[in-house]
TIDO-462912 format. One record per residue (C-alpha): residue number from 0; residue in one letter; x, y, z. Coordinates in nm, 4 decimals. Layout:
<atoms>
{NUM,"a",{X,Y,Z}},
...
</atoms>
This chain:
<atoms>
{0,"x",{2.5154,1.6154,2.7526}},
{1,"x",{2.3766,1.5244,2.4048}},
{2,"x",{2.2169,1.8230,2.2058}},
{3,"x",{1.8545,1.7694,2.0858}},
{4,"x",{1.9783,1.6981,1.7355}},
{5,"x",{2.1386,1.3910,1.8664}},
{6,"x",{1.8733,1.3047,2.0539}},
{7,"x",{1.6394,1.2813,1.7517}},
{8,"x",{1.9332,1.0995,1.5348}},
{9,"x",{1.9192,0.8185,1.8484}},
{10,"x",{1.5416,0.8261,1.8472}},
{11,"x",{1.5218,0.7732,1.4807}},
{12,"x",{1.8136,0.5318,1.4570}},
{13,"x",{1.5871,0.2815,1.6770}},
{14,"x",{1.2894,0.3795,1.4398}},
{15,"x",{1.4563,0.2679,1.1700}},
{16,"x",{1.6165,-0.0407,1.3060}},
{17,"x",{1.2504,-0.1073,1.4379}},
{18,"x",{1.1050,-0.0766,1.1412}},
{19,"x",{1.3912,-0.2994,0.9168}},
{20,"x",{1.3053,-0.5743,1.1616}},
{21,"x",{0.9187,-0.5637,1.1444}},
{22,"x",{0.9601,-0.5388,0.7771}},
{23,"x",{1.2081,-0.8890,0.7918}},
{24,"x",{0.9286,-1.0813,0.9928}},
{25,"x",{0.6627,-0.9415,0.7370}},
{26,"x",{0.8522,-1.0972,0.4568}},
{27,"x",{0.9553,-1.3904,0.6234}},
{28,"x",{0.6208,-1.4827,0.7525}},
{29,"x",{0.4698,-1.4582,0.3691}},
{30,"x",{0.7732,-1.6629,0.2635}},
{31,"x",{0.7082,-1.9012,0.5272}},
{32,"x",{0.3373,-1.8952,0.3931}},
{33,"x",{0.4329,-1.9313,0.0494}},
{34,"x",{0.6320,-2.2686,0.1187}},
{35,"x",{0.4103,-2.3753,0.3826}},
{36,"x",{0.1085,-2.3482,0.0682}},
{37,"x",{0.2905,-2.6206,-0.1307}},
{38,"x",{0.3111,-2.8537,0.2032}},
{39,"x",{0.0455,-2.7745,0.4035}},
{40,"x",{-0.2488,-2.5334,0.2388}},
{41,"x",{-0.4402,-2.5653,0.5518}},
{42,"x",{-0.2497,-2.4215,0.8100}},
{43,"x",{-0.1114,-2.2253,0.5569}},
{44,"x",{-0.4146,-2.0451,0.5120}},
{45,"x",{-0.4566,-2.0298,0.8764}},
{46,"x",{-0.1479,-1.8241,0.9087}},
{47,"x",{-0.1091,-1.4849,1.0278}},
{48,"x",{-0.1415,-1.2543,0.7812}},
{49,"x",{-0.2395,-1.4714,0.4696}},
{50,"x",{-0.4396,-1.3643,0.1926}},
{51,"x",{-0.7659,-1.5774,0.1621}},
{52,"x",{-0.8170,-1.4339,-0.1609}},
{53,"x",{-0.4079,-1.5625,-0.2598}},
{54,"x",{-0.5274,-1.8904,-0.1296}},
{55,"x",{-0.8722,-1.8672,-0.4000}},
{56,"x",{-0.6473,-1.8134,-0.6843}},
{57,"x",{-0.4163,-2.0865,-0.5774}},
{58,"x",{-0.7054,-2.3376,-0.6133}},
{59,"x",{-0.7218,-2.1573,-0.9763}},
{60,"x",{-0.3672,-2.2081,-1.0708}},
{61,"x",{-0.0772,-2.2403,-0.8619}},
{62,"x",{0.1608,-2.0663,-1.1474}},
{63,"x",{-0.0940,-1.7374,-1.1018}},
{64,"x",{-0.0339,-1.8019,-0.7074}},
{65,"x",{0.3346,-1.8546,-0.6927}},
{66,"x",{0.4292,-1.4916,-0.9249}},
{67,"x",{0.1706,-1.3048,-0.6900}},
{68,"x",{0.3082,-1.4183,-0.3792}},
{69,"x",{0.6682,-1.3776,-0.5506}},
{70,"x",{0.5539,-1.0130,-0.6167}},
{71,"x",{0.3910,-0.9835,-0.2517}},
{72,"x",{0.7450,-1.1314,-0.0940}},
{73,"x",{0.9722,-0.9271,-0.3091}},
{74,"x",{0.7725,-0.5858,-0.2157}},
{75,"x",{0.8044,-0.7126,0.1431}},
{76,"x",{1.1958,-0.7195,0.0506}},
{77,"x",{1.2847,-0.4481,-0.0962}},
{78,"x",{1.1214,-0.2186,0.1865}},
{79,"x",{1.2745,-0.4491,0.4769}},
{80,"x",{1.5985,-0.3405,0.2934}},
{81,"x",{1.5184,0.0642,0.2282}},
{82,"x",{1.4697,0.0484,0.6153}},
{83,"x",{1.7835,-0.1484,0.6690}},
{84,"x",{1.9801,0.0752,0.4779}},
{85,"x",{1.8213,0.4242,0.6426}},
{86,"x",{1.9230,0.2585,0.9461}},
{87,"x",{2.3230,0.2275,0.8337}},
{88,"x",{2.2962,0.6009,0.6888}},
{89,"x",{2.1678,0.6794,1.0583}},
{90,"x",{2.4746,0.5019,1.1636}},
{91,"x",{2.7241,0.6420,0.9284}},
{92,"x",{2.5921,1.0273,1.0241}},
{93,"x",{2.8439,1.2450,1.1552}},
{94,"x",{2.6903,1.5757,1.2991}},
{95,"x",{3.0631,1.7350,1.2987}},
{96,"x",{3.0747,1.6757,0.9180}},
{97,"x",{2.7277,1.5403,0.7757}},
{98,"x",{2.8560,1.6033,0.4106}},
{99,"x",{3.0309,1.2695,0.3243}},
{100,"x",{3.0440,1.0677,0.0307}},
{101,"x",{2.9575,0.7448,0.1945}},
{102,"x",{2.6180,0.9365,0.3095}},
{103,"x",{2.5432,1.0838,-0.0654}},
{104,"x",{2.5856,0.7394,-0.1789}},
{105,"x",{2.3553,0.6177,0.0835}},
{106,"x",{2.0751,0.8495,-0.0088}},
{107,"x",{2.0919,0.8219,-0.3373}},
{108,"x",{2.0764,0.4082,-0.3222}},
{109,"x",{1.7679,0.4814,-0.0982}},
{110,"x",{1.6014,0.6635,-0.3623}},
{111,"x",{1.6548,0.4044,-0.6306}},
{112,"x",{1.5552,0.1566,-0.3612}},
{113,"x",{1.2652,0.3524,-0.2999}},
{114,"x",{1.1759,0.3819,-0.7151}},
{115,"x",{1.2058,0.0286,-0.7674}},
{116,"x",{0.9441,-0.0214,-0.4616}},
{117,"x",{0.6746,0.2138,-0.6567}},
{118,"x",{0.7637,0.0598,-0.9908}},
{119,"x",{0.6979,-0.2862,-0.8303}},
{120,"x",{0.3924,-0.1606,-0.6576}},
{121,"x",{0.2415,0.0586,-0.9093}},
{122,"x",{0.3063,-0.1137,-1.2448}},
{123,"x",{0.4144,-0.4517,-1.1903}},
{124,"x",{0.1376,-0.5524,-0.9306}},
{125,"x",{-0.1005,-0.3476,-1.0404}},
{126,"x",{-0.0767,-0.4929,-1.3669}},
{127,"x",{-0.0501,-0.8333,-1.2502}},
{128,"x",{-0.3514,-0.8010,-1.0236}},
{129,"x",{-0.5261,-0.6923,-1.2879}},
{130,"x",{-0.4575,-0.9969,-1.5251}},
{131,"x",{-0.5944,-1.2130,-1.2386}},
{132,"x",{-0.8607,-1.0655,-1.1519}},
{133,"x",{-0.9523,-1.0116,-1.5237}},
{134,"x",{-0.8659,-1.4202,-1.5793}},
{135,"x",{-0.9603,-1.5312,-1.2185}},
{136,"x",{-1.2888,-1.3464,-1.1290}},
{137,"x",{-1.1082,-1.2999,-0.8141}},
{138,"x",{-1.0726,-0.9725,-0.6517}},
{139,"x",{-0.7700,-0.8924,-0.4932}},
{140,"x",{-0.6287,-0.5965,-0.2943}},
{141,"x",{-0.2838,-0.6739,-0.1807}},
{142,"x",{-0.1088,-0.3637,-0.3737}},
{143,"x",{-0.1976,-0.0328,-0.3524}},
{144,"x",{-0.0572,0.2269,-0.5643}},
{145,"x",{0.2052,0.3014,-0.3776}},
{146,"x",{0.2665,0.6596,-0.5050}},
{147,"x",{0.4144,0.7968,-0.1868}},
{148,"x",{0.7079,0.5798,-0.2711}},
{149,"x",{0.7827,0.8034,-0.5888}},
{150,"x",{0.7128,1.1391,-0.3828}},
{151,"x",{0.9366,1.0210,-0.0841}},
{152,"x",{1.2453,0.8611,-0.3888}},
{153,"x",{1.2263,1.2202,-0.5343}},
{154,"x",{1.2549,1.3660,-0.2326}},
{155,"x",{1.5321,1.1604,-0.0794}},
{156,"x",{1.7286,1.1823,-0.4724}},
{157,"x",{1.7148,1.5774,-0.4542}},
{158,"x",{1.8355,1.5147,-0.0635}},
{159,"x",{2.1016,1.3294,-0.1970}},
{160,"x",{2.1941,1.5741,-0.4460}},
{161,"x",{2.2013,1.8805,-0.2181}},
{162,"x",{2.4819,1.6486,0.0231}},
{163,"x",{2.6562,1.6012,-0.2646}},
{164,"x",{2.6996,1.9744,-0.3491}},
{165,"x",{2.7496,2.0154,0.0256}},
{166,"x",{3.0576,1.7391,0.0012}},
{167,"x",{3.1975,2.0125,-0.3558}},
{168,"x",{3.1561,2.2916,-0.0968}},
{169,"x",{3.3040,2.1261,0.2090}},
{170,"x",{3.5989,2.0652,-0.0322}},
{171,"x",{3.6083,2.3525,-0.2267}},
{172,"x",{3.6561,2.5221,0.1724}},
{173,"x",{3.9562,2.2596,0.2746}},
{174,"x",{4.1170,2.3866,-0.0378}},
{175,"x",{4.0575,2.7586,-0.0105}},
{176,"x",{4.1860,2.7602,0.4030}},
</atoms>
């Protein structure tokens, strides 16, 4: 019989795969919007999930268009992948010994993962948006702050860091017995 613990490590292993999938079709579908823009702009505008305000600034200029919707798709991306690669750290947890190097590593690319989402979010969209709306009269909304992406990449760093002191103990213990 499985204890709770693994229970919960099942549970959130589906999460996770769940949410790296969701996350794929989110950035697939505003890929698929983005090409579909250049070919068709009327059903691409018709598409689930399309920005009408995008498709406003693409009448302005398609260069201010294509780098937003570059920004939007990358964003998309990069958290398709953070999900992805919680999902292999779920995978690569062993309860009998949770301290391994392969899951330190893990973590800690998750929290750079994770930084690069905020810095995306927070200073290179926000900034962008701004310039558009400044240039465009438009007003978009696509990017928020994204500030819980720091919290959660310091979180998940210091996580990292406390396996990898666990992985110096764990060894530090093989030596000693």
């Amino acid at each position: 019989m499985k204890t709770k613990t693994e229970i919960i490590l099942v549970v959130l292993k589906v999460l996770a795969l769940i949410a790296a999938i969701g996350f794929s079709i989110e950035c697939g579908a505003e890929l698929l919007t983005f090409v579909s823009s250049f070919i068709n702009p009327g059903w691409a505008k018709n598409v689930l999930g399309a920005s009408k305000q995008w498709f406003q600034v693409r009448e302005y200029s398609t260069l201010y268009f294509s780098f937003g919707m570059s920004l939007i798709i990358l964003a998309s991306a990069l958290k398709a992948t953070v999900w992805y690669i919680m999902f292999d750290l779920l995978l690569k947890l062993q309860l009998r010994s949770p301290f391994s190097m392969v899951v330190s590593k893990k973590l800690e690319k998750l929290a750079y993962l994770l930084l690069a989402v905020w810095v995306l979010m927070a200073f290179i969209g926000k900034t962008y948006l701004h310039y558009v709306v400044e240039s465009t009269g438009i007003t978009l909304t696509d990017f928020n702050n994204g500030d819980e992406y720091l919290f959660i990449a310091g979180i998940v760093y210091i996580i990292s860091q406390i396996f990898r002191r666990g992985i110096e103990l764990q060894t530090e213990n093989d030596l000693t017995v």
